[in-house]
BAMARVEX-722959 format. One record per residue (C-alpha): residue number from 1; x, y, z. Coordinates in nm, 2 decimals, padded with zeros to 4 digits, always signed. Layout:
(rec NUM, (X, Y, Z)),
...
END
This chain:
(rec 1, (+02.22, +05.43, +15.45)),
(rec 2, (+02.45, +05.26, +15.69)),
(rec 3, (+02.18, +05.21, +15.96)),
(rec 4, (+02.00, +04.99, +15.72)),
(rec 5, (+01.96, +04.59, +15.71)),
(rec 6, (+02.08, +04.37, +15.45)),
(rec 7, (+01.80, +04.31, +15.25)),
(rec 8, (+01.87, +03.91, +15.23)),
(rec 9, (+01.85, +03.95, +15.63)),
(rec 10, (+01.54, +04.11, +15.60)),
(rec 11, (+01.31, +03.86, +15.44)),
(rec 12, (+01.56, +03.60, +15.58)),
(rec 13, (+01.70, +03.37, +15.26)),
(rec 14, (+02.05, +03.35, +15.18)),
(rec 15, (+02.18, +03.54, +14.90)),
(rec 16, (+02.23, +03.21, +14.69)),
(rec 17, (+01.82, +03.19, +14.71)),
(rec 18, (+01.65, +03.14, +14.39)),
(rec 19, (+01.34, +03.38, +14.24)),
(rec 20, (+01.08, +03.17, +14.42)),
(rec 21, (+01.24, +03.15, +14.76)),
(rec 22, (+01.26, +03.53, +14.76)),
(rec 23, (+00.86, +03.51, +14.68)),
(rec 24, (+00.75, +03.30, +14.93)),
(rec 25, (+00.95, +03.46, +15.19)),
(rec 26, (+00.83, +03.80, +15.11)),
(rec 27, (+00.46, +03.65, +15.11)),
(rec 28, (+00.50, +03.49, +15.44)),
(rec 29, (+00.68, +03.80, +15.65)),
(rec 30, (+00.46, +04.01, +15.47)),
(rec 31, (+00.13, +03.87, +15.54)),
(rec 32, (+00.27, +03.79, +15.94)),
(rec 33, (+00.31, +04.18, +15.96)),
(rec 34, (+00.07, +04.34, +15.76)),
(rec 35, (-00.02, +04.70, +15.95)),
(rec 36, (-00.37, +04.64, +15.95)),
(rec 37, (-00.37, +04.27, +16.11)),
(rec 38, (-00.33, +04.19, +16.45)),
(rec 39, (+00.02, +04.18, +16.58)),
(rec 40, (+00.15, +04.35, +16.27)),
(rec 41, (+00.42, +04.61, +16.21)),
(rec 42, (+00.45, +04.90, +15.99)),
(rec 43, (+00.81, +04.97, +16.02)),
(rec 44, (+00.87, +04.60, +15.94)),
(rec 45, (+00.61, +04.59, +15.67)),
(rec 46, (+00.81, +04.82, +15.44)),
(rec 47, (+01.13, +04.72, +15.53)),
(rec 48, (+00.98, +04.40, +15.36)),
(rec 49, (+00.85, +04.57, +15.06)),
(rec 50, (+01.15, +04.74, +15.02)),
(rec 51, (+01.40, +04.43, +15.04)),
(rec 52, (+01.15, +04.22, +14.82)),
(rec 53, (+01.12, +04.49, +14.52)),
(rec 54, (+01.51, +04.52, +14.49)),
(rec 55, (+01.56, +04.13, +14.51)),
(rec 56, (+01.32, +04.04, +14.27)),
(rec 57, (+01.44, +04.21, +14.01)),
(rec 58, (+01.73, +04.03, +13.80)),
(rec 59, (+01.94, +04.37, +13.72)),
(rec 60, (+01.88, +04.56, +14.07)),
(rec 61, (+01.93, +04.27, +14.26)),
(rec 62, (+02.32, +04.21, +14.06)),
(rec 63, (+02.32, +04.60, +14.15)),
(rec 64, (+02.26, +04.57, +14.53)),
(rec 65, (+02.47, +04.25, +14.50)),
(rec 66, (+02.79, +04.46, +14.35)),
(rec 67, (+02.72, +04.75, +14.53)),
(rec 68, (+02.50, +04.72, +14.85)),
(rec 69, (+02.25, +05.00, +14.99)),
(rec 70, (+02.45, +05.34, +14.83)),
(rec 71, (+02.49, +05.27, +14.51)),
(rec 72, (+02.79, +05.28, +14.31)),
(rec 73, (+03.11, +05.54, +14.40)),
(rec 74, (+03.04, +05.87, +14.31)),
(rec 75, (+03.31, +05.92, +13.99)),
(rec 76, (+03.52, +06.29, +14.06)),
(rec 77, (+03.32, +06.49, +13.82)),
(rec 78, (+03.04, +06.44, +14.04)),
(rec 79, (+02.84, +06.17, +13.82)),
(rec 80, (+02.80, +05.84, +13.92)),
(rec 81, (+02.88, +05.55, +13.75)),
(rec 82, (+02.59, +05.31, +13.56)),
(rec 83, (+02.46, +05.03, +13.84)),
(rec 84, (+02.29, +04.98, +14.11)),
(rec 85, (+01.96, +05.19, +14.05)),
(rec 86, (+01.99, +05.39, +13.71)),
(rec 87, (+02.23, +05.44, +13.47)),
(rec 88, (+02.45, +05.76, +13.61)),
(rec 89, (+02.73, +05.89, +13.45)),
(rec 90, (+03.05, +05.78, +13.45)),
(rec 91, (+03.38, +05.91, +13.36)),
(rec 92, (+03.36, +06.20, +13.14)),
(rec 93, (+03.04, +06.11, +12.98)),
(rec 94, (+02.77, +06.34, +13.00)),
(rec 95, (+03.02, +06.62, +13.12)),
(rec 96, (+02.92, +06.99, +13.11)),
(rec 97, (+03.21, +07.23, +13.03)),
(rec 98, (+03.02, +07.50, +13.12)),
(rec 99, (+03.01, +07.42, +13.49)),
(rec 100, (+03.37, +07.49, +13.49)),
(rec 101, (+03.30, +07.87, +13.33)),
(rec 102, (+03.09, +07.90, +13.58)),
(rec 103, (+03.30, +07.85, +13.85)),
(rec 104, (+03.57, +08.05, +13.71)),
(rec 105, (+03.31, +08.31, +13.72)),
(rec 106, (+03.23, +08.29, +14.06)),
(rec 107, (+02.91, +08.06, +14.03)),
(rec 108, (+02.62, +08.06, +13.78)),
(rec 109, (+02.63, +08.28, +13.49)),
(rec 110, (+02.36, +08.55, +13.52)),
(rec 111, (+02.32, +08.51, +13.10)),
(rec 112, (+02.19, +08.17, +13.13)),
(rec 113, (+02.39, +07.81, +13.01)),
(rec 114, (+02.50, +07.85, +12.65)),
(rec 115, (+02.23, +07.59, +12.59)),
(rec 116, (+01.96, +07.77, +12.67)),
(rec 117, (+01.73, +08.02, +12.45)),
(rec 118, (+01.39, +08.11, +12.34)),
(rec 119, (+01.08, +08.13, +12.57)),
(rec 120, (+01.09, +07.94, +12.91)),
(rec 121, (+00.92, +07.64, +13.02)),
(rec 122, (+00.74, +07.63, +13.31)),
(rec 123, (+00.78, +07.43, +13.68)),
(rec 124, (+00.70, +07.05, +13.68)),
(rec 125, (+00.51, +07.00, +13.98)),
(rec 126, (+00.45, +06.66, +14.18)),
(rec 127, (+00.14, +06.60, +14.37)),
(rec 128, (+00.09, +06.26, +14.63)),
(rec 129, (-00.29, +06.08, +14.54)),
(rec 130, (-00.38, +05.85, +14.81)),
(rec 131, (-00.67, +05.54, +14.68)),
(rec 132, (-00.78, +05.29, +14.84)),
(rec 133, (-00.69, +04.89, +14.71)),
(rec 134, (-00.99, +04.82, +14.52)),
(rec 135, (-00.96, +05.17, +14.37)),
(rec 136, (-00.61, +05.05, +14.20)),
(rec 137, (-00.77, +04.73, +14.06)),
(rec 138, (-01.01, +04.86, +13.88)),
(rec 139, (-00.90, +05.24, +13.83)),
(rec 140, (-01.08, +05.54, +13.98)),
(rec 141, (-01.12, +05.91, +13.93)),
(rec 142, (-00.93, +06.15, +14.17)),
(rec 143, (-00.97, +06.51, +14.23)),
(rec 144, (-00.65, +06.70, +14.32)),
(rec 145, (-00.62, +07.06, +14.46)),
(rec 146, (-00.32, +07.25, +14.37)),
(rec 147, (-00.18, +07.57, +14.42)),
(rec 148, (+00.00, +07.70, +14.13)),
(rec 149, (+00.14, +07.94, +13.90)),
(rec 150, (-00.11, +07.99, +13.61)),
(rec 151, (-00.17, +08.20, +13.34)),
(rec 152, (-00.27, +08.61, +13.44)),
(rec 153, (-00.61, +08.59, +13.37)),
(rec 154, (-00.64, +09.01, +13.33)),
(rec 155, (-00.31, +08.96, +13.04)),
(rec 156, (-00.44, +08.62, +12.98)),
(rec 157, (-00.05, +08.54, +13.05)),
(rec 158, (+00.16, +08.78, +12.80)),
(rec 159, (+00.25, +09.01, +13.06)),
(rec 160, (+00.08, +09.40, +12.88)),
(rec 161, (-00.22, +09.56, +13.02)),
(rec 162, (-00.52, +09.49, +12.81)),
(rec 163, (-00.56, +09.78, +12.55)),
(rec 164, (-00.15, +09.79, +12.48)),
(rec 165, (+00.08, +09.59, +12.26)),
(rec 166, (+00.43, +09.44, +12.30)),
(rec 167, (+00.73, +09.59, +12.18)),
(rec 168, (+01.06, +09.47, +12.06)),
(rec 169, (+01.31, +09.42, +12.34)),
(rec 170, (+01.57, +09.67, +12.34)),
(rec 171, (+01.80, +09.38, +12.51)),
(rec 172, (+01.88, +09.14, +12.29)),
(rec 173, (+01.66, +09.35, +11.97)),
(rec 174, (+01.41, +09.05, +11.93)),
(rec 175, (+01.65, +08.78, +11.99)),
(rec 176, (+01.51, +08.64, +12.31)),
(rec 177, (+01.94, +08.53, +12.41)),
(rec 178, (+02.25, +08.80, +12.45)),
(rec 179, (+02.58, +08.67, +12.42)),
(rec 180, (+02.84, +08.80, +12.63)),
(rec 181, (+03.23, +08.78, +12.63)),
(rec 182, (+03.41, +08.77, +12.95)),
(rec 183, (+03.80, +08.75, +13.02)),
(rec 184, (+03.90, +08.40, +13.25)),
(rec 185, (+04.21, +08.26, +13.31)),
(rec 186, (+04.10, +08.03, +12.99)),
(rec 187, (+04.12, +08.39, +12.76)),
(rec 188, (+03.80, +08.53, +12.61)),
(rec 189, (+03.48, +08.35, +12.68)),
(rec 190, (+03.16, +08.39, +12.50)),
(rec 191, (+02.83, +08.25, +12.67)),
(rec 192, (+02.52, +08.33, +12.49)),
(rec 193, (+02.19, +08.22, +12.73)),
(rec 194, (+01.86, +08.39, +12.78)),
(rec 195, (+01.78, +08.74, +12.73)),
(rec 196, (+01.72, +08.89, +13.14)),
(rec 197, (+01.52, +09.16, +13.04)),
(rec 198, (+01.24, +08.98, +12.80)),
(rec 199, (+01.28, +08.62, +12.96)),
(rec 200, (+01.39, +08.49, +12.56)),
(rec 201, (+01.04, +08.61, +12.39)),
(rec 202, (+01.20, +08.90, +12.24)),
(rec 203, (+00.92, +09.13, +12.33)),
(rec 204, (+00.85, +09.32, +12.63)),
(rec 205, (+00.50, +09.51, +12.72)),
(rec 206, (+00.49, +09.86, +12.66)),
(rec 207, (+00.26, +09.87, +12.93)),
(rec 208, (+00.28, +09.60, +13.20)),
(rec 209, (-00.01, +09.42, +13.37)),
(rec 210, (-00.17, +09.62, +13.68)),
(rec 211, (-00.25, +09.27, +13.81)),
(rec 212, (+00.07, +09.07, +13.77)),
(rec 213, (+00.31, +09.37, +13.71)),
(rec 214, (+00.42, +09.24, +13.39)),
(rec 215, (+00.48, +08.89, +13.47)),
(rec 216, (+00.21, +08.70, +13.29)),
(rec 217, (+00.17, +08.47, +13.61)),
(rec 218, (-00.06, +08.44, +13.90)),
(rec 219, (-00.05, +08.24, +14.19)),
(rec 220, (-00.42, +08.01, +14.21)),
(rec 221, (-00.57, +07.73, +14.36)),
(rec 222, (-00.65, +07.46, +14.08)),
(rec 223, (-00.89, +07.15, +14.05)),
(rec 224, (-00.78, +06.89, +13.82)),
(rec 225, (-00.97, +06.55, +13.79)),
(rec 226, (-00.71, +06.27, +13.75)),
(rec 227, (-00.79, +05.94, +13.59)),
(rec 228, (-00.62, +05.67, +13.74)),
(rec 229, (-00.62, +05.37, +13.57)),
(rec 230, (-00.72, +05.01, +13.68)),
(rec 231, (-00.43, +04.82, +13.74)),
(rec 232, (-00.18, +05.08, +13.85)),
(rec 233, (+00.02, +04.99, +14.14)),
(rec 234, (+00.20, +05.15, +14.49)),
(rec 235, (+00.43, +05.42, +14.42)),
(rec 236, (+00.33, +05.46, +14.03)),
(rec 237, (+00.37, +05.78, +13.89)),
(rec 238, (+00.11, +05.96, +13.63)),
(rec 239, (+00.25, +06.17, +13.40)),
(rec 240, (+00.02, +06.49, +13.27)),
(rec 241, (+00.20, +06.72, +13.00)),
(rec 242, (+00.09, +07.07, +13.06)),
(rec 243, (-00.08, +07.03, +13.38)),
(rec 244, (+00.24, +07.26, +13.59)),
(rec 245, (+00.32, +07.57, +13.65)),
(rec 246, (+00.29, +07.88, +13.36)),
(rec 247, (+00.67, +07.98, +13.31)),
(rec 248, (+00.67, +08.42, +13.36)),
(rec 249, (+00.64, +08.59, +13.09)),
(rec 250, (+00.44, +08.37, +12.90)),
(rec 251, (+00.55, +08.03, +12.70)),
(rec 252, (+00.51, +07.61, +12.77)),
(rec 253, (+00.38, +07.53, +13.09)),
(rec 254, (+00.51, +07.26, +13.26)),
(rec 255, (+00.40, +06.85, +13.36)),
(rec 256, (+00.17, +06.75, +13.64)),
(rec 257, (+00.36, +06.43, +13.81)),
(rec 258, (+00.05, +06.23, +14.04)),
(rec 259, (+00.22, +05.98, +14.27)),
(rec 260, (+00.01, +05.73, +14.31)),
(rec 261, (-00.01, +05.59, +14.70)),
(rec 262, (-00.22, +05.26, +14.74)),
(rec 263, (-00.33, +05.20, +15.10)),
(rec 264, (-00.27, +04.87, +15.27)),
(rec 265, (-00.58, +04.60, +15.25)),
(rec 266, (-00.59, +04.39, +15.58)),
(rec 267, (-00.72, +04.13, +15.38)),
(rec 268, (-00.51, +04.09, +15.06)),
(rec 269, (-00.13, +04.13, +14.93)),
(rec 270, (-00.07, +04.18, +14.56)),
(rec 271, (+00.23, +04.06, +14.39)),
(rec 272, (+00.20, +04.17, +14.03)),
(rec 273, (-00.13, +04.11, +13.89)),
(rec 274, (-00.18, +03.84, +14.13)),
(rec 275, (-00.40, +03.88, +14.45)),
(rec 276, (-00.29, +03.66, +14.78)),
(rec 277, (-00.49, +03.59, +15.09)),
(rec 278, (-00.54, +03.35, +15.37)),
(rec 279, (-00.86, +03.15, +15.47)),
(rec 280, (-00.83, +02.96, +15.80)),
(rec 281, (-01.08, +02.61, +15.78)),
(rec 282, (-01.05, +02.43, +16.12)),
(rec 283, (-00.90, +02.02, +16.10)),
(rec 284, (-01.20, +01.88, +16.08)),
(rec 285, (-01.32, +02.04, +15.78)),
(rec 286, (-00.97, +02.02, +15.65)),
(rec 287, (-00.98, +01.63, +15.69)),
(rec 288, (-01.31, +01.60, +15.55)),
(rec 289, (-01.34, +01.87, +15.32)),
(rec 290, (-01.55, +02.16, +15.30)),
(rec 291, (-01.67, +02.49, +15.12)),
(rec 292, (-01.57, +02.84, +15.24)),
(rec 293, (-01.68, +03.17, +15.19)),
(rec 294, (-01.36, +03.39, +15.06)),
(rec 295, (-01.33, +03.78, +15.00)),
(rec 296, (-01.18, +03.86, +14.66)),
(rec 297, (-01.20, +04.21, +14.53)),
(rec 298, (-01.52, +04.14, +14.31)),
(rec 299, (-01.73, +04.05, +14.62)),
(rec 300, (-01.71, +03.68, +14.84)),
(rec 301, (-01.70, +03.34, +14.60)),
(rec 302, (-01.70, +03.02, +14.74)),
(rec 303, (-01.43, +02.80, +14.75)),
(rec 304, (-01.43, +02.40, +14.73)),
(rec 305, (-01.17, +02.26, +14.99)),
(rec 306, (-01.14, +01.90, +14.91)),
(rec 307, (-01.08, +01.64, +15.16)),
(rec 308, (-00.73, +01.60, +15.32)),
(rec 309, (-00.60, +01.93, +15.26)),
(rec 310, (-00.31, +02.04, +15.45)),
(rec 311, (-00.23, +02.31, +15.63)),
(rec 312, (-00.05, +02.60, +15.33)),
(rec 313, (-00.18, +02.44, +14.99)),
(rec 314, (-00.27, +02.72, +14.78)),
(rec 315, (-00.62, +02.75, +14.57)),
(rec 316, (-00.66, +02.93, +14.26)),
(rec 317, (-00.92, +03.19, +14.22)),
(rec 318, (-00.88, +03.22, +13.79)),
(rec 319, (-00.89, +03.58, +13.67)),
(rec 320, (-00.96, +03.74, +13.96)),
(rec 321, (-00.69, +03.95, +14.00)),
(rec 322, (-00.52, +04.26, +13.89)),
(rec 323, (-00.58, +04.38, +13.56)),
(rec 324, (-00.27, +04.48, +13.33)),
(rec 325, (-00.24, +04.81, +13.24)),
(rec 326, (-00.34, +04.89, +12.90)),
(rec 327, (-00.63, +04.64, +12.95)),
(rec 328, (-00.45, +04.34, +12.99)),
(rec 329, (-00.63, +04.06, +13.17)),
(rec 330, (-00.69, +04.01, +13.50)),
(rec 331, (-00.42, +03.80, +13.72)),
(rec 332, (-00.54, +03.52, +13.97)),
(rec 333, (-00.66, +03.53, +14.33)),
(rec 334, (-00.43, +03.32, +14.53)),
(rec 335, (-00.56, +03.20, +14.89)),
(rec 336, (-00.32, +03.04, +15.15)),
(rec 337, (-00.54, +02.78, +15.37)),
(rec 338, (-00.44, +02.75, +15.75)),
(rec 339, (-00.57, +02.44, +15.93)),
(rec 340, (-00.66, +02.55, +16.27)),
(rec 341, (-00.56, +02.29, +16.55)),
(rec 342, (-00.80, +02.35, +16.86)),
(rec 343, (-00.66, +02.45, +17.19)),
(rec 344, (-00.95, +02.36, +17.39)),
(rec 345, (-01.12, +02.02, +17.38)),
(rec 346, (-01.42, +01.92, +17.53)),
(rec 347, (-01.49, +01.54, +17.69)),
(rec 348, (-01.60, +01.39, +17.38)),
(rec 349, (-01.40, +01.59, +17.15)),
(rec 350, (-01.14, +01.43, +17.31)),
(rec 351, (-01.29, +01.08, +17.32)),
(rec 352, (-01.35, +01.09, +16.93)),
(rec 353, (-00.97, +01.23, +16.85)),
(rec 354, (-00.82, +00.96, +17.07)),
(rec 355, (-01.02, +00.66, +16.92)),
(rec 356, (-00.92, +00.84, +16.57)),
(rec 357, (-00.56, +00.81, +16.71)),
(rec 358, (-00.60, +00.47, +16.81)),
(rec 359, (-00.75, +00.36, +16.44)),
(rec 360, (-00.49, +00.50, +16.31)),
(rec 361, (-00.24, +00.35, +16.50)),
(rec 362, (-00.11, +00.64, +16.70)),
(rec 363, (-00.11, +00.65, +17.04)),
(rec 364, (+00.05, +01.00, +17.11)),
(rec 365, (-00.03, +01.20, +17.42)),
(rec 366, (-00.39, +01.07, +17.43)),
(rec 367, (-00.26, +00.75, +17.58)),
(rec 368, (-00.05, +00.79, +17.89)),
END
């Protein structure tokens, strides 16, 4: 994390700048390099992102304030102490004696931690989804493909050929844990963890599977259609319980994590449930006002510019924004108008915009 830039540096404020000088300068660099406009930088345009979510946020920014890019110092048993991005573990809280039996026993215990027992869970598994801006406004449907460890379908999962029944295990006599003592410098150590030979069900097959040779799993490619709901933003994460992997030899199967990744729009940012974007009007029509045609997400709406307006005034677009989750309502569409100064004037262009400086009692570089 050394190689990284301070994240004041980044969007350029000092690191006395208040909540709305963070905001505008993340809107400015980030519109200015935008991937999909002209000029733009990816690299740049998450290094922005990046900056702007930690410094917008009271207790992460006090966290990268205290403790910069890595975090607070890793304590000695290996935890980390409560900052910068998460509460960690500091001191002796949340300490496991039995990682200290196991390393007097040469690593992990082959019985299993003295906390576990019963049937296994299965894998969580974590899939990316990819959507499109408009998608994450107003929610979508996604299919994902997985390939997974699911249920035998020939054992429908408990690991006997069909026909034959399961027995108790001879292990651990129905148990589903053993419980083991072994000598350590520390004297006589019981661990009790998992049975090894029935997985903790307490039954074994007399006869296993011919398919999945007793396991109760089989590897398979799986459709699952994942609703995604309107609002959600870049980098959410979509929780579905029972959606993972089948744990061998039958029991809970695991969660379905959907990471949520919201492609860039060339035409709008979103902070929060608020939509920006730019409209360029050229000086005449800013000086005499004028009516534009602006993209929002529910299709182009025309927008009044009065007379006189100057060159960064912002216009409101009332609930046309980003819904809240939970069906919350709609944030506002906020558009950024750049007065365009021409570059090329023609003989009487020129002629008008000097007698215009001459009313107004400017002579300028028209007058030499």
């Amino acid at each position: 994390m050394a190689n990284k830039r301070d994240y004041y540096e980044v969007l350029g404020v000092s690191k006395t700048a208040s909540e709305d000088e963070i905001k505008r300068a993340y809107r400015k660099l980030a519109m200015e390099h935008h991937p999909d406009k002209h000029g733009g930088d990816d690299a740049k345009f998450k290094e922005i992102g990046e900056a702007y979510e930690v410094l917008k946020d009271g207790q992460k920014r006090a966290a990268y304030d205290q403790f910069g890019h890595s975090g607070p110092q890793a304590n000695p048993f290996g935890g980390q102490a409560g900052g910068a991005y998460g509460p960690g573990t500091a001191g002796f809280e949340g300490f496991d004696f039995s990682d200290i039996l196991n390393q007097f026993m040469g690593g992990a215990s082959p019985f299993g931690s003295a906390r576990s027992g019963g049937p296994r869970r299965g894998r969580d598994l974590e899939v990316s989804v990819t959507i499109g801006f408009a998608e994450a406004v107003f929610g979508t449907d996604k299919a994902v493909g997985l390939s997974l460890d699911d249920a035998c379908e020939h054992c429908h999962g408990n690991g006997a050929e069909p026909g034959t029944s399961l027995k108790t295990c001879a292990t651990c006599k129905g148990r589903g844990q053993v419980t083991r003592t072994q000598q350590t410098i520390l004297g006589a150590i019981q661990q009790t963890g998992v049975c090894p030979t029935c997985q903790g069900r307490g039954k074994v097959p007399e006869k296993p599977c011919t398919v999945c040779h007793g396991s109760g799993v089989m590897r398979r490619q799986r459709q699952l259609s994942v609703k995604i709901p309107a609002g959600v933003d870049h980098l959410a994460t979509i929780r579905l319980s029972g959606q993972g992997a089948a744990p061998s030899g039958g029991g809970q199967k695991g969660d379905l994590y959907v990471q949520i990744q919201v492609k860039p729009d060339r035409r709008f940012q979103r902070e929060g449930r608020n939509i920006l974007s730019e409209a360029a009007i050229p000086m005449a029509d800013a000086a005499l006002g004028t009516e534009v045609s602006v993209e929002t997400v529910d299709g182009p709406v025309t927008l009044k510019i009065p007379a006189g307006t100057q060159s960064g005034r912002m216009f409101k677009l009332s609930g046309r924004g980003v819904p809240g989750l939970g069906g919350r309502a709609r944030g506002d569409h906020m558009v950024s108008v750049t007065v365009e100064t021409p570059t090329k004037l023609s003989a009487k262009q020129r002629e008008l915009l000097e007698q215009f400086a001459s009313d107004s009692g400017r002579r300028g570089f028209f007058h030499r």
